[in-house]
C-alpha positions as semicolon CSV with decimal commas, in nm:
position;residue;x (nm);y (nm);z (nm)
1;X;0,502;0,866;-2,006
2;X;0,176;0,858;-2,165
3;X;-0,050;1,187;-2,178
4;X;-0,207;1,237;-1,823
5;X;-0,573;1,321;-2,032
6;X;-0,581;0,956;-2,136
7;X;-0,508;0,855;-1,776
8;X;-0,758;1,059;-1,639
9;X;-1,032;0,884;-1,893
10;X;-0,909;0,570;-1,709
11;X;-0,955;0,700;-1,394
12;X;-1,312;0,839;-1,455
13;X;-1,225;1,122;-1,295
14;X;-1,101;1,495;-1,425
15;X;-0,871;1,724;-1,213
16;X;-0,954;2,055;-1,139
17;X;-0,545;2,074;-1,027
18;X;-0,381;1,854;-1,271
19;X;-0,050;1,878;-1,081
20;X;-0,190;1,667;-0,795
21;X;-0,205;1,344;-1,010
22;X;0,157;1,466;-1,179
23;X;0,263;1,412;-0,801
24;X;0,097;1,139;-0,756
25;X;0,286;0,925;-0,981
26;X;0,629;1,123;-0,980
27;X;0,842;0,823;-0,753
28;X;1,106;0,951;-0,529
29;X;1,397;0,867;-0,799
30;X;1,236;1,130;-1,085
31;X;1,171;1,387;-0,766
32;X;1,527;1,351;-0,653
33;X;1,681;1,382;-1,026
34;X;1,522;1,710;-1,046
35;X;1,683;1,857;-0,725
36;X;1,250;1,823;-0,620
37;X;1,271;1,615;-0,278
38;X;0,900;1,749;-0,184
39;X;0,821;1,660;-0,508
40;X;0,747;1,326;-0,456
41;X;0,430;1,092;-0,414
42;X;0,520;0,998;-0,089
43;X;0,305;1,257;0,123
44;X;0,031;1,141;-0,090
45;X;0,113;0,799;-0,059
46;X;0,065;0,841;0,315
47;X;-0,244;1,050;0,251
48;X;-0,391;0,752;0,046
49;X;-0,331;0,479;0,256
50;X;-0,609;0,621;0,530
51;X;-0,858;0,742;0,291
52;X;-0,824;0,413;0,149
53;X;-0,875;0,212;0,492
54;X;-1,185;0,418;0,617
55;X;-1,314;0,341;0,243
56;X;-1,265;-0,022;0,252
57;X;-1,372;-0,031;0,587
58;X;-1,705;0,159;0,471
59;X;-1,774;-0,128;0,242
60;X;-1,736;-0,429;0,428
61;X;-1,931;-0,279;0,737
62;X;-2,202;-0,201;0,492
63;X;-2,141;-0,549;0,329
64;X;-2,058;-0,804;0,581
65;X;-2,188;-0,919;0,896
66;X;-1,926;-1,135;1,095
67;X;-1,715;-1,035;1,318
68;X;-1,473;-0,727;1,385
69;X;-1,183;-1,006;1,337
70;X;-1,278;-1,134;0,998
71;X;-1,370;-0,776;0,897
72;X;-0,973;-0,674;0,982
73;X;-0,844;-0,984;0,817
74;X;-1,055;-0,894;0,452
75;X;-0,924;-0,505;0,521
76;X;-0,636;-0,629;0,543
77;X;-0,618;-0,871;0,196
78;X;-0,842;-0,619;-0,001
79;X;-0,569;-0,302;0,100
80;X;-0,195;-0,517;0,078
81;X;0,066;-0,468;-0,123
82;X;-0,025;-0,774;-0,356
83;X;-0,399;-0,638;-0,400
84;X;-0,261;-0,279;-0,461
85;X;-0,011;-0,423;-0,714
86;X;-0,331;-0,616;-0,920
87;X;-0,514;-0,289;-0,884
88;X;-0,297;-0,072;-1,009
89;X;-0,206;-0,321;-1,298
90;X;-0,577;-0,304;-1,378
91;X;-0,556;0,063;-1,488
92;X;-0,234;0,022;-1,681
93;X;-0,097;0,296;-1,368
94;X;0,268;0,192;-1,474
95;X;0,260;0,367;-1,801
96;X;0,185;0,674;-1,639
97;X;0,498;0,666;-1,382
98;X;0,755;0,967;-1,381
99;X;1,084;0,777;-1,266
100;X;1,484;0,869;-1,249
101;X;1,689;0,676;-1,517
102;X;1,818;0,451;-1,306
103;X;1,451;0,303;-1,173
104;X;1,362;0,306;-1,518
105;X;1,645;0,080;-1,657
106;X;1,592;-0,180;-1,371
107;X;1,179;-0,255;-1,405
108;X;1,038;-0,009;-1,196
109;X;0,714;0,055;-1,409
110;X;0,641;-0,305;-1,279
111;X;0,760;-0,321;-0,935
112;X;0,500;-0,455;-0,739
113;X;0,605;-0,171;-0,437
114;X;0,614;0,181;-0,713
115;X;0,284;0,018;-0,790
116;X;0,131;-0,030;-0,532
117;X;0,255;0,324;-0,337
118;X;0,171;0,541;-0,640
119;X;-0,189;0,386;-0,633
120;X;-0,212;0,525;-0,255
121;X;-0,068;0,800;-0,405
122;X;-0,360;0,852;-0,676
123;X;-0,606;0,790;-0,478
124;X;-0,531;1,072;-0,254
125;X;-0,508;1,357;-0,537
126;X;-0,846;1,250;-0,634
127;X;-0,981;1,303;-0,313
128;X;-0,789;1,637;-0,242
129;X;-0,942;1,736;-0,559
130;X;-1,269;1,617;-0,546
131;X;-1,350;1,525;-0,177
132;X;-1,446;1,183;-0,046
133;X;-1,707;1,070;-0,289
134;X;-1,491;1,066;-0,618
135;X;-1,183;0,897;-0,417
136;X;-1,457;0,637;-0,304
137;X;-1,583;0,578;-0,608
138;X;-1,263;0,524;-0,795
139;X;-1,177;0,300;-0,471
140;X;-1,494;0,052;-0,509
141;X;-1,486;-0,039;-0,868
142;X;-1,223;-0,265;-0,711
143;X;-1,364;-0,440;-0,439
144;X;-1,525;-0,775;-0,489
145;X;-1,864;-0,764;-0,683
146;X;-1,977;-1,068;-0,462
147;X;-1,860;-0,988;-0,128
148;X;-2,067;-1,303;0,073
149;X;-1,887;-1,523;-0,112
150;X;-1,500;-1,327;-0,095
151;X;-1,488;-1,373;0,282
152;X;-1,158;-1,595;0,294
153;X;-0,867;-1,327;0,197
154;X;-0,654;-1,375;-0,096
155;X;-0,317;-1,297;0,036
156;X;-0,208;-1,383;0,412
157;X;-0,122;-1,124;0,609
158;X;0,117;-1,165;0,827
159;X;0,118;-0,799;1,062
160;X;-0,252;-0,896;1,087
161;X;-0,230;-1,250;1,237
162;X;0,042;-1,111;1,475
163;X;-0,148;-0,866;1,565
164;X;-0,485;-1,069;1,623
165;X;-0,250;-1,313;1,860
166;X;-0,069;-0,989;2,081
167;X;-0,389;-0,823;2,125
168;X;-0,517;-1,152;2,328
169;X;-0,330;-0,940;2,619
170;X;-0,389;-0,654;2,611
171;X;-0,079;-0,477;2,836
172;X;0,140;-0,612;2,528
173;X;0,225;-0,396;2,250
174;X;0,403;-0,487;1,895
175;X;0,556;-0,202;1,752
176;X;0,785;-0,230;1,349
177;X;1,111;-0,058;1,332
178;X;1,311;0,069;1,059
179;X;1,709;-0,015;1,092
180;X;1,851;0,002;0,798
181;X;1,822;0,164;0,397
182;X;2,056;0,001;0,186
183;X;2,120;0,009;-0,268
184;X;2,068;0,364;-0,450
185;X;1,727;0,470;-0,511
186;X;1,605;0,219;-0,790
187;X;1,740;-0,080;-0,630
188;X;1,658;-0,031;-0,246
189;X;1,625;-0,249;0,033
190;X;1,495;-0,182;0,393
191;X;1,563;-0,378;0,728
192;X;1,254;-0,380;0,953
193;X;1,260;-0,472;1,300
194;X;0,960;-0,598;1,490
195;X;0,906;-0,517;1,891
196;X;0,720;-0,705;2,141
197;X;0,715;-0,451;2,434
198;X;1,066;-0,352;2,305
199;X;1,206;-0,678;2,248
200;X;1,283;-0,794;1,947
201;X;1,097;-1,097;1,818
202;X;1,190;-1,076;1,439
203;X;1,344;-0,926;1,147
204;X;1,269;-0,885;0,798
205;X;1,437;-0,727;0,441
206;X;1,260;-0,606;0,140
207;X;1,213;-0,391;-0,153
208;X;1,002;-0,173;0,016
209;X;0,924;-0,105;0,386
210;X;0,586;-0,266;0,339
211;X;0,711;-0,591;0,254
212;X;0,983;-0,588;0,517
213;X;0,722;-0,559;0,769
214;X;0,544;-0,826;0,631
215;X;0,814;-1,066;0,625
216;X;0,968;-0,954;0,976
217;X;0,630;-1,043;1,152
218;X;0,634;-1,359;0,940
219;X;0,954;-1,440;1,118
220;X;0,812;-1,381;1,425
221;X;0,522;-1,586;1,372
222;X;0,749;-1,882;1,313
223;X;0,990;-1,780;1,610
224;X;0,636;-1,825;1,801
225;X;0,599;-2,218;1,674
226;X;0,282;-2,016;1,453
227;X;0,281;-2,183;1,049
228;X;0,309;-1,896;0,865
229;X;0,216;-1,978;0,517
């Protein structure tokens, strides 16, 4: 891994608690190697994933007058896994991954979930060390420098359009399940479930629980005569 000091000049930031970014890219592989199970980025990943909606959010409110539906459907391309992944390719973040041996030997420094997680991850320690402005900031040198003419999202997402269709009644409620973990810790794959007022309407399998999720309400999209492209 390459010195965090160098990182940090990427970032634009400097940590007052330089463990916080150590944490933030330590996957759960290197954590578990070292007997550390807390040690992960997960908690931060979680962290992230908020201060990064409100952010976005922030910016296209500020940025963008049409409706709340196209606002959710930009969130929503500007905050995926695929735009996370581009992001985090944009600061060179895999370098800087701590990984077990065994996530290491199969390509996790490019793995398009590790990526896209430890950038959540990062973008919580900055703002648990510095507050809400430096996360922000570090979070908009991303977003499109032309906004008005961004509108149509890059990626399709699929939890979004499922949503946007449930939500046309209201009593009805779509909820994603976890079944199943399956492969050892650098070669995992999870088995989402989605619910439609505890029915379920489709299933999906990927390398992280993101993409699973995706790809279940995919399924159901399909299962719903919807083209989901």
């Amino acid at each position: 891994m390459k010195d965090l000091s160098s990182f940090e000049e990427v970032l634009g930031y400097k940590f007052k608690d330089i463990e916080l970014l150590k944490q933030a890219l330590s996957h759960s592989s290197y954590a578990n190697e070292r007997k550390r199970p807390n040690g992960s980025n997960e908690r931060l990943e979680f962290l992230g994933d908020s201060v990064l909606s409100i952010v976005v959010s922030d910016f296209l409110y500020k940025n963008l007058n049409v409706a709340e539906g196209e606002l959710t459907k930009m969130r929503a391309s500007l905050v995926c896994e695929k735009s996370l992944h581009i992001f985090a390719q944009q600061i060179g973040l895999g370098d800087y991954l701590l990984l077990g041996k065994g996530e290491e030997n199969t390509g996790g420094r490019q793995r398009p979930s590790i990526l896209a997680d430890a950038f959540e991850a990062v973008i919580a320690a900055i703002y648990l060390d510095g507050g809400i402005e430096p996360a922000s900031k570090h979070i908009l040198r991303f977003m499109p420098k032309d906004i008005q003419h961004a509108k149509k999202p890059v990626f399709n997402d699929f939890k979004t359009v499922l949503q946007e269709i449930v939500q046309q009644n209201p009593e009805e409620k779509v909820e994603y399940v976890l079944i199943g973990e399956e492969g050892p810790d650098h070669n995992k794959s999870f088995v989402v479930e989605v619910c439609l007022n505890d029915q379920v309407i489709g299933k999906g399998r990927g390398k992280s629980k993101k993409e699973a999720e995706q790809l279940a309400a995919k399924e159901a999209l399909e299962l719903m005569g919807y083209e989901a492209q």
